[in-house]
C-alpha positions as CSV (number, residue, x, y, z in Angstrom):
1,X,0.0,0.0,0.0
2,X,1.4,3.2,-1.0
3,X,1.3,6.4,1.3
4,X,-1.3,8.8,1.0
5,X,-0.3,12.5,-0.8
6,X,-0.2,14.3,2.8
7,X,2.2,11.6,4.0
8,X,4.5,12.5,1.2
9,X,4.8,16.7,1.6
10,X,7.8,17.5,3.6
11,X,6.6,19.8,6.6
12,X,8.7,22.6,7.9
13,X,7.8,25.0,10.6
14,X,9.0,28.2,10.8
15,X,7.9,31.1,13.4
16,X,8.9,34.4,13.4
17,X,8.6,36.3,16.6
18,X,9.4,40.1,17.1
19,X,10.8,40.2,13.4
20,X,12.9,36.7,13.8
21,X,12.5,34.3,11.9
22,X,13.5,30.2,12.9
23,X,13.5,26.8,11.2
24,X,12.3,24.8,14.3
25,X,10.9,21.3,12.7
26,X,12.4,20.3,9.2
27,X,12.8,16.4,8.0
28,X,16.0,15.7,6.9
29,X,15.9,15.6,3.2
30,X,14.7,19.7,2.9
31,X,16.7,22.6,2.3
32,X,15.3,25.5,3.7
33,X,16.8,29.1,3.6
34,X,15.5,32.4,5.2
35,X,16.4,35.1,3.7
36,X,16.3,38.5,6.2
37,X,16.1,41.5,4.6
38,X,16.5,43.6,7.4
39,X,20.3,44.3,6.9
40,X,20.9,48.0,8.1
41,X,23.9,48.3,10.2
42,X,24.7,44.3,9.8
43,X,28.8,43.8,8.9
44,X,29.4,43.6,5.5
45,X,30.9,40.2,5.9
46,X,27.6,39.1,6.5
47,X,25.6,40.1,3.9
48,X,24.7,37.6,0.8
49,X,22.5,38.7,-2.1
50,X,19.3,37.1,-3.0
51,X,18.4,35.6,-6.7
52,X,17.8,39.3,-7.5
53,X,20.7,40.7,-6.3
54,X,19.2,42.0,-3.3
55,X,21.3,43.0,0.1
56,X,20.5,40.3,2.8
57,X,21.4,37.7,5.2
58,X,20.9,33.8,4.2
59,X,20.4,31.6,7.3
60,X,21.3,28.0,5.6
61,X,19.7,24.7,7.0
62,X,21.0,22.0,4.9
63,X,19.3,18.6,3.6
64,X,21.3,16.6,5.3
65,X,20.2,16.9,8.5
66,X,16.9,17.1,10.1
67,X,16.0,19.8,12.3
68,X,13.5,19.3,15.7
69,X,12.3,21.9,18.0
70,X,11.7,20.8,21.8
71,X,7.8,18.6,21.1
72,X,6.7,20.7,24.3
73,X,7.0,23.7,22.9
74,X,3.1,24.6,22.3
75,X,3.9,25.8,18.3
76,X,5.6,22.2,18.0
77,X,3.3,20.5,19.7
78,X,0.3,22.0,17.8
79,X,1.7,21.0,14.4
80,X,2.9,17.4,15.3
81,X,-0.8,16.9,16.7
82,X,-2.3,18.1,13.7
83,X,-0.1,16.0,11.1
84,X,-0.7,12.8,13.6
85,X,-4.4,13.5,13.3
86,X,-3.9,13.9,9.4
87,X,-2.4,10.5,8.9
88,X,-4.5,8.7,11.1
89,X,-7.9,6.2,9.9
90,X,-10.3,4.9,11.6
91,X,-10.5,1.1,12.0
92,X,-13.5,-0.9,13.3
93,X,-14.1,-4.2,14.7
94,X,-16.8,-5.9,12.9
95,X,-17.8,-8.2,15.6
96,X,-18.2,-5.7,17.9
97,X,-17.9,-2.9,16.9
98,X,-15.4,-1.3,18.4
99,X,-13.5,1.7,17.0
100,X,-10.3,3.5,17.1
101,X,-7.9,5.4,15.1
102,X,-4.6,4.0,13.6
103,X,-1.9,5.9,12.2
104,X,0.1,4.8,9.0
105,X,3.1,5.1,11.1
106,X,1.5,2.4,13.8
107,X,0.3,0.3,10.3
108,X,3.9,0.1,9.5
109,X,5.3,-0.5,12.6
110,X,2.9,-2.9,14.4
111,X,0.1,-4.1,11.4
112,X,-3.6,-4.2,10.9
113,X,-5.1,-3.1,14.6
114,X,-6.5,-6.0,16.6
115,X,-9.3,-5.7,18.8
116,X,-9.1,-5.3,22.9
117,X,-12.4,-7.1,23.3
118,X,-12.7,-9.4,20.3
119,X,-9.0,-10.4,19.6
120,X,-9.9,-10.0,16.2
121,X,-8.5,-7.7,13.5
122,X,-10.1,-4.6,12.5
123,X,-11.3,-3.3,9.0
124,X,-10.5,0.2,8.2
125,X,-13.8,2.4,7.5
126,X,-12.1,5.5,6.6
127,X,-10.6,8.7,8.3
């Protein structure tokens, strides 16, 4: 079985607080760069241009590695929830009826959900 579209999107979070912005959840694999344009007074050594030849700083976060904010971190938190509850299905027991939801993750790691009550496995009846 092949992963749904929304399992295939890299996600990157970015904030920008009082006119900072900060990579603070990237997958490895995604080159992100944020280009700050707010360059009076910064040291000439510093300064990049953009595409258009534009005066500014590049802040670099390479492919190679991933990057991972603290999960408690509310912001964090908030998006890590929200792509859980994006992949996830919900899987009924036919016998009893029973329902849950099971992420593709937890279908790769562990397989088709059995059920608590039943001991039977469960059907998948959408998201």
């Amino acid at each position: 079985m092949s992963k749904p579209a929304s399992d295939r999107i890299p996600r990157v979070l970015i904030t920008v607080s009082g006119g900072v912005a900060d990579v603070i959840c990237k997958p490895a694999g995604v080159d992100v760069r944020i280009y700050d344009y707010d360059v009076d007074g910064c040291d000439e050594a510093k300064l990049d241009r953009d595409p258009d030849g534009q005066p500014c700083v590049i802040r670099r976060f390479t492919a190679s590695k991933p990057v991972l904010a603290n999960r408690r971190w509310p912001i964090v938190s908030h998006s890590l929830n929200d792509l859980a509850r994006i992949n996830a299905r919900r899987w009924k027991c036919l016998s009893c009826g029973r329902s849950i939801e099971h992420t593709y993750e937890a279908l790769a790691e562990v397989g088709t959900p059995i059920c608590g009550d039943c001991d039977t496995d469960m059907e998948m009846i959408g998201s």
